[in-house]
N, C-alpha and C positions, 0 to 999 in steps of 0.2 A: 474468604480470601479476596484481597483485592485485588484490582489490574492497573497495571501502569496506564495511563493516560494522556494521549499524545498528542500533541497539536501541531498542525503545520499550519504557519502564518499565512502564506497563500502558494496557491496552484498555480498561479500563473502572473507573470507580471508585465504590466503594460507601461512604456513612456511615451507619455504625447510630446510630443514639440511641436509648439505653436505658443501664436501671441500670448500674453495675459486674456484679453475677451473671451477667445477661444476657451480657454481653461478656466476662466467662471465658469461658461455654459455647460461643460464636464459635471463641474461639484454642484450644479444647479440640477441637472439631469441625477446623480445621483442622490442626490436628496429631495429631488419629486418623484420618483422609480417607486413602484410598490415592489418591484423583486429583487433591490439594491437597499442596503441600509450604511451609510457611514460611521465605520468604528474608530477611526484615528483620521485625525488630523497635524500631520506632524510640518511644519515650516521650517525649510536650512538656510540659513542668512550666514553671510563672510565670502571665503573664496567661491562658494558654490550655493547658487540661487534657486530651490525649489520646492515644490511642495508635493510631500508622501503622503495617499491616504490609501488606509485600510478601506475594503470597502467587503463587506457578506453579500454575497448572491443565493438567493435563493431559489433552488433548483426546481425545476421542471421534471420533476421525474417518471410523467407518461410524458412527454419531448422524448426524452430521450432515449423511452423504452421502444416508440413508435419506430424510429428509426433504422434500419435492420443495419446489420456491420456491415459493411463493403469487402470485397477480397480482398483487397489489400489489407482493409485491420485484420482481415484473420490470419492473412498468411504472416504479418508483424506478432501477432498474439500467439499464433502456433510455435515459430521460430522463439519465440520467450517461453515457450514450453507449457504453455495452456495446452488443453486436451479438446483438438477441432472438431469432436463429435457433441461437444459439450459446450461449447461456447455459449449459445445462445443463452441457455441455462443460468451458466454462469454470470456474465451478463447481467441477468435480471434479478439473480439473488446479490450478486454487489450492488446496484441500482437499490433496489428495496430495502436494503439493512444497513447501507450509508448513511452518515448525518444529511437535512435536510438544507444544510448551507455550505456554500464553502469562501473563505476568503482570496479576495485579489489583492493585489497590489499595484496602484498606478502611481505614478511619477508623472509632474507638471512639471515641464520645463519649455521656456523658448529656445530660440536657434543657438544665439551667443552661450548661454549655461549649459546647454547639452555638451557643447565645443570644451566647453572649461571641466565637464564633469567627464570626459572621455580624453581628453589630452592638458589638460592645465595643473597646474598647481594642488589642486583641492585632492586630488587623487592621493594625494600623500597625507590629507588631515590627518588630526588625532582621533576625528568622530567614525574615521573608515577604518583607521587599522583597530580602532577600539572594537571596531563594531565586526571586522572581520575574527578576533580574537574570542566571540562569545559562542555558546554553544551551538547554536544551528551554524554559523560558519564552519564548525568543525566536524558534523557527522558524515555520516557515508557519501550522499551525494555531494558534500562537496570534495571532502578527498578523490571523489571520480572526476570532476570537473575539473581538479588538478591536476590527475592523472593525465587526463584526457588530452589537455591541453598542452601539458610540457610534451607531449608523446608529438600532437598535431605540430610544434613549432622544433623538433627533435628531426621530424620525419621532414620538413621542410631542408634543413641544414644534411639529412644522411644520401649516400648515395643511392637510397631507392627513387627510381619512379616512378611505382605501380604500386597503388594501394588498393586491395580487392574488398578487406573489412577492416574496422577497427579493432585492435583487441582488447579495449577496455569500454564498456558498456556501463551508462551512469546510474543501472539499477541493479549492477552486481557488487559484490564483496570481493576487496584484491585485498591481499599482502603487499607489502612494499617488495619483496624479494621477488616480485613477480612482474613489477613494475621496470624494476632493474635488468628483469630478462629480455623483457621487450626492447626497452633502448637500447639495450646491446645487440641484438638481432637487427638494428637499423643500420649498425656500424658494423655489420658479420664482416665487410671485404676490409677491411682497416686490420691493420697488426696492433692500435690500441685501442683502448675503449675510451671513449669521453665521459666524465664523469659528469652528472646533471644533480 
């Protein structure tokens, strides 16, 4: 029998902004890197000026076993529901049984295109709502990051002003009807509800 097979494009994603020079010496460093390899190189020309590369790292895996956790990861890892007598453990058998790379993703951009990619025009491409339309834009995480978000700019506009936690965490499973309980609990002192 076989296993579905999953890939996540990258863990983490960096945007430099700075000059062009700058951002040769980037793709220069990652293509003399023996623990960086360049898998894409993608170029945006039009409203928005920049360049996306894929980039594999390959892992260090005594680094990072060397390393002991801090109390803060544990108490972050307990509160997620790891078992703190077992950490370490755990730990080391994720570390050894993970793939031995993982991708990044950086973003080249100077001062003016960052501006244009965060407030201008480009924001509304075809190439972005296309690209927000495809399937990684649409799985768990990022439905939390919407959740999240409409809740963070929700809770700005409601009459609370103490927030102790959030209640949507970008590595759980919600319902929409649960999303709707929230918002409305922001508006509990109102006689209506806002609908979002």
């Amino acid at each position: 029998m076989s296993h579905l097979q999953f890939q996540i494009n990258d863990v983490a994603g960096l945007k430099l902004v700075a000059p062009p020079d700058v951002q040769a010496r980037v793709v220069d460093y990652v293509n003399q890197s023996p623990h960086l390899r360049l898998l894409e190189r993608e170029e945006h020309r039009g409203h928005y000026n920049a360049v996306n590369l894929t980039v594999e790292l390959r892992l260090d895996k005594d680094a990072l076993l060397a390393e002991p956790l801090s109390d803060e990861e544990r108490d972050v890892l307990a509160w997620r529901g790891f078992d703190s007598a077992h950490l370490d453990r755990d730990l080391r058998d994720f570390v050894t049984s993970g793939e031995p790379t993982v991708n990044l993703e950086i973003i080249l951009s100077d001062f003016a295109e960052f501006m244009e990619s965060e407030l201008g025009r480009c924001m509304h491409e075809e190439r972005i709502l296309q690209q927000r339309g495809t399937r990684i834009y649409r799985g768990v995480l990022a439905h939390n990051v919407e959740y999240l978000m409409t809740y963070l700019f929700a809770f700005a506009f409601s009459p609370e002003t103490s927030l102790s936690s959030l209640p949507i965490k970008s590595w759980g499973r919600y319902m929409p009807d649960f999303i709707d309980q929230e918002m409305r609990k922001l508006f509990r002192s109102y006689p209506y509800v806002l609908a979002f």
